[in-house]
C-alpha positions as CSV (number, residue, x, y, z in Angstrom):
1,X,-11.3,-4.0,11.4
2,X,-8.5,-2.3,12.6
3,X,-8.6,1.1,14.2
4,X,-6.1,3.8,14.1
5,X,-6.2,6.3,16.9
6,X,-4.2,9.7,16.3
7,X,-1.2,7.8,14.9
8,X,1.6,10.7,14.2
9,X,3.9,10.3,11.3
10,X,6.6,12.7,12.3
11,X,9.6,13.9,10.6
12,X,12.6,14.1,12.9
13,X,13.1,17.7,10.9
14,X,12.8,20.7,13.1
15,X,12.8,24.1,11.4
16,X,15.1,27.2,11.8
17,X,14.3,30.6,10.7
18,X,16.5,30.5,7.5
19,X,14.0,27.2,6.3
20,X,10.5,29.5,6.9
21,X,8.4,28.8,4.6
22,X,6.4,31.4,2.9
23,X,2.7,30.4,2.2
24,X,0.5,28.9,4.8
25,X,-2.2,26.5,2.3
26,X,-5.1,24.7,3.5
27,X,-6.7,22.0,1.5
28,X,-10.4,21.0,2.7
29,X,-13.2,19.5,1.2
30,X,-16.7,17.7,1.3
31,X,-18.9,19.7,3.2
32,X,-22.1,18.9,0.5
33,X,-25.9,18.2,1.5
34,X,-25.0,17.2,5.3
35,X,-23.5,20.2,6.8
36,X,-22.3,18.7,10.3
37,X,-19.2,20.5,11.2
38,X,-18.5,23.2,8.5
39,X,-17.9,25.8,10.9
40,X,-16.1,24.4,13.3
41,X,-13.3,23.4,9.9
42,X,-13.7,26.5,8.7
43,X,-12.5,28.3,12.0
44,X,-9.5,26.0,12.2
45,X,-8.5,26.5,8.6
46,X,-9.3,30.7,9.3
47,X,-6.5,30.1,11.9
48,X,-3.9,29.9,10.0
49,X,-4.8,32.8,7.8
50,X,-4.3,31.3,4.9
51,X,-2.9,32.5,1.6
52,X,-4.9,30.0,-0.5
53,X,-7.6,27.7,0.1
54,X,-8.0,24.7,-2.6
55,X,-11.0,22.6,-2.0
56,X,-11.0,18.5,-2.9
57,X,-14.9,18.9,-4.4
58,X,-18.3,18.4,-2.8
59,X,-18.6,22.0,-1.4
60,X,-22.2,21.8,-1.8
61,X,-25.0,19.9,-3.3
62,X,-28.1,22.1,-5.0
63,X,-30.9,19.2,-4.5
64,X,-30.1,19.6,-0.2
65,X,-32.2,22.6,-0.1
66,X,-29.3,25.3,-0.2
67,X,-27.5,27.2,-2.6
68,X,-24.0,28.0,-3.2
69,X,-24.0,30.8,-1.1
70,X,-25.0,29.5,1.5
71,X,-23.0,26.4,2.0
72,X,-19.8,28.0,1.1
73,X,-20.1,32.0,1.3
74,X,-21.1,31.8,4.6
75,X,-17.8,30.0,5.8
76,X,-15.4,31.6,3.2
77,X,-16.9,34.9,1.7
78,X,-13.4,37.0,3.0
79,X,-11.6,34.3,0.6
80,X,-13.9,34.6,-2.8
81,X,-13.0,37.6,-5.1
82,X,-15.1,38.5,-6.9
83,X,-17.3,37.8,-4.1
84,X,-21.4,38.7,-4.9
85,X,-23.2,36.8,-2.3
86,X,-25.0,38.2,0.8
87,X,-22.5,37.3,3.5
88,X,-19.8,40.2,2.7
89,X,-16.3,39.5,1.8
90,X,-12.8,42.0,2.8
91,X,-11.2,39.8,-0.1
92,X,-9.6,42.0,-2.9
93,X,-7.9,38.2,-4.7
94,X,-9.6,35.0,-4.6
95,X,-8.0,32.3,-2.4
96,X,-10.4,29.9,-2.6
97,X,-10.2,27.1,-5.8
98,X,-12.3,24.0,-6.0
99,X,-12.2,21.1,-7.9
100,X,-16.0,20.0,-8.8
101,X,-17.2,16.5,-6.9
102,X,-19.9,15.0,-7.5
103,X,-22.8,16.5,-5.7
104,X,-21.9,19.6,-7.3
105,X,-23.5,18.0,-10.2
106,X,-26.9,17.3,-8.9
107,X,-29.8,19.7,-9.8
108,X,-28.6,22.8,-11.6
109,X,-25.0,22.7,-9.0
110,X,-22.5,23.1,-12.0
111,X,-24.4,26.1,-13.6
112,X,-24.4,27.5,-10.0
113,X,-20.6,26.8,-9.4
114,X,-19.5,27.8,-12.9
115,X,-21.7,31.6,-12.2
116,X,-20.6,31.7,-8.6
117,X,-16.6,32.0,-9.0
118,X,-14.1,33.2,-11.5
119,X,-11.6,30.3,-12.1
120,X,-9.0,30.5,-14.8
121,X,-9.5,28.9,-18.0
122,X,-12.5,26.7,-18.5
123,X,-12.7,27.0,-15.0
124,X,-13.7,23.1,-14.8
125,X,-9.5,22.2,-15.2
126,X,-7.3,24.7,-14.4
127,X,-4.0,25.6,-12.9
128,X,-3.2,28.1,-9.8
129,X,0.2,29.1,-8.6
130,X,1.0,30.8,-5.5
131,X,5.0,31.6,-5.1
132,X,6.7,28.3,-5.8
133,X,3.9,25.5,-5.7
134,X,1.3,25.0,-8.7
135,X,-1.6,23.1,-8.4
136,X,-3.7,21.6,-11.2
137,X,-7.6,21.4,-10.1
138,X,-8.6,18.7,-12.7
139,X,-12.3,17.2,-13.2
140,X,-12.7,13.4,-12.6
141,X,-16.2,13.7,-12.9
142,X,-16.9,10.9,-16.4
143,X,-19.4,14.0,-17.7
144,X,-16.7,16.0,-18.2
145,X,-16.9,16.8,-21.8
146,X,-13.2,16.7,-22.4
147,X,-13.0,13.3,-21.0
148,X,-11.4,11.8,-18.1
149,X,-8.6,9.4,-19.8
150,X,-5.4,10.0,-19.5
151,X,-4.9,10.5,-23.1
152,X,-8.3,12.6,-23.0
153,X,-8.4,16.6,-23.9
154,X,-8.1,17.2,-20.4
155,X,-5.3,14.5,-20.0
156,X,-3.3,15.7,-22.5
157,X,-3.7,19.4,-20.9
158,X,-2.2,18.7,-17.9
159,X,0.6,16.4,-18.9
160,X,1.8,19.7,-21.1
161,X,1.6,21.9,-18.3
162,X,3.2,19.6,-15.8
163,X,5.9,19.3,-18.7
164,X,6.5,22.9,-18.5
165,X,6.3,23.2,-14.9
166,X,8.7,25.6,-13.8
167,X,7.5,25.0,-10.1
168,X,9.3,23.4,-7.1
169,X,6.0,21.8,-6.0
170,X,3.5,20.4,-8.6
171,X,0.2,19.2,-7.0
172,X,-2.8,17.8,-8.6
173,X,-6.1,17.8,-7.3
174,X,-9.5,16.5,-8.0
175,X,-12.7,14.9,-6.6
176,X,-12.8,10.9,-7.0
177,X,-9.3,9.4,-5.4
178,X,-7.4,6.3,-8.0
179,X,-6.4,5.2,-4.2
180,X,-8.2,4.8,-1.4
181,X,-9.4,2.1,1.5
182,X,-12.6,3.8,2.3
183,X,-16.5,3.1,1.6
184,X,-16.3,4.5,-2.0
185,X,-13.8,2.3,-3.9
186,X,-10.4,3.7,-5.3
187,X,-12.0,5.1,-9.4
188,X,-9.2,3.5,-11.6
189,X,-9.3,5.3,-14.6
190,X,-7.9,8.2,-12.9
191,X,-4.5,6.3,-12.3
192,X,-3.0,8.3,-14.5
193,X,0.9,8.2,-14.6
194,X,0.7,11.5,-12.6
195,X,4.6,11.0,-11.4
196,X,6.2,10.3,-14.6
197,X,4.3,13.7,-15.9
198,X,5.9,15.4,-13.1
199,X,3.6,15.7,-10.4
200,X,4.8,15.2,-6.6
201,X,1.5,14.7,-5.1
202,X,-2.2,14.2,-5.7
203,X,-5.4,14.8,-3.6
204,X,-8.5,14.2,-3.7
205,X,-11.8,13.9,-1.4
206,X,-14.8,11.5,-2.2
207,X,-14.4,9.6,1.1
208,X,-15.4,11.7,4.2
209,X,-12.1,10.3,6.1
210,X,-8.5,11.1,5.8
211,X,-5.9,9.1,4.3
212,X,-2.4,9.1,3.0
213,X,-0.7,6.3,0.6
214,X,2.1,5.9,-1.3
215,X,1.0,4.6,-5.2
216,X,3.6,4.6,-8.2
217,X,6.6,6.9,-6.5
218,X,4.8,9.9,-5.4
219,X,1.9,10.4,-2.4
220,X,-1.5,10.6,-2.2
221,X,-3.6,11.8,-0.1
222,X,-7.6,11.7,0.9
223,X,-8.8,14.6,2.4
224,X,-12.5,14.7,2.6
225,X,-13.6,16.0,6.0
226,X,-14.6,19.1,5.7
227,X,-17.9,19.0,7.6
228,X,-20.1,16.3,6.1
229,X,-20.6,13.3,8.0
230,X,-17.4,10.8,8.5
231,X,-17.1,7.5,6.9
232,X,-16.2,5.4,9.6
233,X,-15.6,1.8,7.3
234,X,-13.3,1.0,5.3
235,X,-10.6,-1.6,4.6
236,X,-6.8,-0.3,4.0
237,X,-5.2,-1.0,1.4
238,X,-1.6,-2.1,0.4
239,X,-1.0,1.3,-1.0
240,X,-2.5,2.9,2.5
241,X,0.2,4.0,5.2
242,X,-1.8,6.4,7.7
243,X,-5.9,6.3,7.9
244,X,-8.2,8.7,10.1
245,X,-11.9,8.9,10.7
246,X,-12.1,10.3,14.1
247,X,-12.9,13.4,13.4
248,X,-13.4,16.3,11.1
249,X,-10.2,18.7,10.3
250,X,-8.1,20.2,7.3
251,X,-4.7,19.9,5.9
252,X,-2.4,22.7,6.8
253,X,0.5,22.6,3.5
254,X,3.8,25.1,3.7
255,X,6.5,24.8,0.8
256,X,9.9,25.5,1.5
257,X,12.8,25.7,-1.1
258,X,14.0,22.2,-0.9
259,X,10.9,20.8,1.2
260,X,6.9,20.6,1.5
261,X,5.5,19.6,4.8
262,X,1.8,18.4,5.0
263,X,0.1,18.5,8.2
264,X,-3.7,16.9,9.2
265,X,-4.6,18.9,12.0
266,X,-8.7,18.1,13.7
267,X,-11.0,20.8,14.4
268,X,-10.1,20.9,18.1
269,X,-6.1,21.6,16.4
270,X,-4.9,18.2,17.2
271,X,-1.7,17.8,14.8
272,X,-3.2,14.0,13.6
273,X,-0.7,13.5,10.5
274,X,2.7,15.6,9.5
275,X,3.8,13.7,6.6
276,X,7.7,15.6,4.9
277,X,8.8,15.2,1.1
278,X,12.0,16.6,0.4
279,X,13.4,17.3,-3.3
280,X,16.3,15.3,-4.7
281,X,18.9,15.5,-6.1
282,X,20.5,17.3,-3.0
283,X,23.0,20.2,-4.4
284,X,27.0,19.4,-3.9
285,X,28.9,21.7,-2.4
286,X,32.6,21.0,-1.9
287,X,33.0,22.7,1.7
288,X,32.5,18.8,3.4
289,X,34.3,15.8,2.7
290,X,33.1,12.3,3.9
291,X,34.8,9.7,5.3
292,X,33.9,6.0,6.0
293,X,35.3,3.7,8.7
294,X,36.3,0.0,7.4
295,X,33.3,-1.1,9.0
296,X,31.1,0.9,7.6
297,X,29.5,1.8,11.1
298,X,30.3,6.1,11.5
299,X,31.6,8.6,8.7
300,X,33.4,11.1,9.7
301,X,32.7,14.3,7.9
302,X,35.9,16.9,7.6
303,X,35.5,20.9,6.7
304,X,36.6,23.2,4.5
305,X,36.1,27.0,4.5
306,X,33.5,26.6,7.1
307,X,33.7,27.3,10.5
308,X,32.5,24.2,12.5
309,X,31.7,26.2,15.6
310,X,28.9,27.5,13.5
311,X,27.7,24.3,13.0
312,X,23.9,23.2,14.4
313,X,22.1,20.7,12.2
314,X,23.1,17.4,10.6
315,X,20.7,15.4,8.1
316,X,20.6,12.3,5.9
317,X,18.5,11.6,2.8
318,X,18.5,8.5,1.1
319,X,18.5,8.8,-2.8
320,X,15.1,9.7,-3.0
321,X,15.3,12.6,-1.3
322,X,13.9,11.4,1.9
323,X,15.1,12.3,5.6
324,X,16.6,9.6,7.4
325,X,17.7,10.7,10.4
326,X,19.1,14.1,12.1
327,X,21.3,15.3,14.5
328,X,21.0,18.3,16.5
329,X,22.7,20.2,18.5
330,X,26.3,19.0,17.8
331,X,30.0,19.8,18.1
332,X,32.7,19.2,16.0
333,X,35.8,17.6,17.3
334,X,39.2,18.6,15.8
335,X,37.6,20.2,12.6
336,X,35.6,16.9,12.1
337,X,32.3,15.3,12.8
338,X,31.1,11.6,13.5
339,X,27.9,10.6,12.5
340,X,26.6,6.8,13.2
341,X,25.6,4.9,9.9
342,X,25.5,1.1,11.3
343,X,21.9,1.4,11.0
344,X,22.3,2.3,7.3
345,X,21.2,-0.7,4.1
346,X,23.5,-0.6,1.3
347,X,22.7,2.6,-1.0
348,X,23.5,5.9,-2.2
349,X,22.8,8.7,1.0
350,X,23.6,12.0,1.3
351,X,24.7,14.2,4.2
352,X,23.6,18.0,4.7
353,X,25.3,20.0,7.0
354,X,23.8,22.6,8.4
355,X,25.7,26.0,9.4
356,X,24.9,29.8,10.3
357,X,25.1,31.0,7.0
358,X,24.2,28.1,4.4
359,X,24.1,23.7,4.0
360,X,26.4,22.1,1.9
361,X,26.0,18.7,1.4
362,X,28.0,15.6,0.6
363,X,27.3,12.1,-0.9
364,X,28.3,8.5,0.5
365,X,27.8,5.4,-0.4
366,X,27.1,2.2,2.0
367,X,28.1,-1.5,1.3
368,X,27.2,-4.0,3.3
């Protein structure tokens, strides 16, 4: 078995003030009937005083001897509105959504969850929006009365609201993960065709580990370390690009406009993970023009009503949308710019130029 230690997927994408994103999002999960670390993940996710809390199921189990209240209240009372428990709460919204996960289930746990918060809806499937990123907390759990297909009730309710989505970000999230390496095998009949409804990513917990993969065009990710006890097995998957059990943690997510950045941070705030998804199709503007040597090996990108002194930042997307490389700290030459591309396939790219004011952005084409 192969081990991964503290492998860092980094974006070479450095933020300026005019990119700052405006919610700060933690997604947790799995605390349940083995409450080894909750406090310690609760502390690092309080850090970032986060605007919204959503939870990837198993926030507590009724049969371990404890209710509700205190498994979760006693972490996260200052993010429940309305809040009746005995721990005392400052919170005047709620910020804290969970999906339900199986050990919610055991004993009377649903009737507790369903009485203990106010969710939107039917509050088992619901949507939440906070300034431009929605997320749809769906039930994966095979009791759930309004099935679990994709062409279910529940199926059919979220590929209407994802086809109405009026949201940069779409997110879906439940309990038992359609991909995953770890002890609990990936649940199948929740590979719905969550992309071609419209969804950018999905997460889930289940397995007490971390993991991120890449299944039909859009990413998933694993996120069940919340405080119960890791998984340490598991065997990675085709679809599996980045896998952690070391430790316990949380995902820190901020939206911008025309990015979402995901970061996996451990509860002694080791960055573990930073995983970038940027939206396509890039907006033209017609202040650049690009031009390709015969070779193919630099463009050379010329201006128009910009000032190139202003210039600062230089990126490439492929025609997904994703960042290929960047350039920093530059200056133009005679009104122009030359950027290497001899490490480029053949393909559609795009350059974004980066100025004091705005980005305008160009596309090119490589042959090889």
């Amino acid at each position: 078995m192969i081990r991964i230690y503290k492998k860092i997927f980094l974006s070479v994408l450095f933020f300026n003030a005019a990119m700052l994103h405006s919610q700060n999002i933690a997604v947790v999960g799995d605390f349940e009937n083995t409450p080894v670390r909750v406090d310690s993940v609760a502390m690092l996710v309080k850090s970032w005083n986060p605007d919204l809390i959503v939870l990837t199921g198993d926030i507590f189990d009724a049969t371990a001897g404890s209710t509700i209240d205190t498994m979760v209240g006693k972490y996260y009372s200052d993010y429940i509105f309305p809040y009746n428990g005995v721990f005392g709460s400052t919170a005047t919204v709620n910020k804290f959504y969970s999906c339900i996960g199986n050990h919610v289930l055991n004993g009377n746990g649903l009737t507790q969850f369903l009485d203990y918060f106010t969710y939107p809806g039917n509050e088992r499937y619901y949507k939440v929006e906070i300034g431009n990123v929605s997320f749809y907390i769906i039930n994966s759990n095979p009791s759930e009365i309004d099935g679990v297909a994709d062409t279910s009730v529940q199926g059919l309710w979220l590929k209407n609201e994802l086809s109405m989505a009026d949201s940069n970000w779409n997110i879906v999230v439940f309990h038992h993960p359609p991909y995953t390496s770890g002890a609990h095998p990936s649940l199948t009949y929740m590979r719905w065709p969550f992309g071609a409804w419209g969804a950018d990513v999905v997460i889930n917990g289940h397995n007490h580990q971390y993991e991120r993969l890449s299944a039909e065009g859009i990413t998933y990710f694993v996120n069940g370390t919340g405080g119960a006890a890791l998984y340490s097995t598991y065997t990675q998957i085709p679809e599996s690009q980045f896998i952690y059990t070391e430790c316990w943690g949380a995902q820190l997510v901020q939206p911008y406009a025309d990015s979402i950045v995901f970061s996996f941070y451990n509860i002694r705030d080791s960055l573990i993970d930073r995983y970038v998804i940027h939206k396509n199709p890039l907006s033209i503007e017609n202040h650049i023009k690009v031009f390709s040597d015969i070779l193919q090996n630099h463009i050379e990108i010329g201006f128009s009503g910009i000032n190139p002194g202003n210039i600062y930042n230089v990126e490439v997307y492929d025609i997904q949308g994703r960042l290929i490389k960047s350039k920093q700290n530059i200056k133009p030459e005679n009104n122009k710019l030359s950027v290497s591309i001899s490490d480029l396939i053949s393909g559609i790219y795009f350059i974004k130029v980066f100025d004091k004011a705005t980005h305008n952005s160009a596309k090119f084409i490589v042959s090889r």
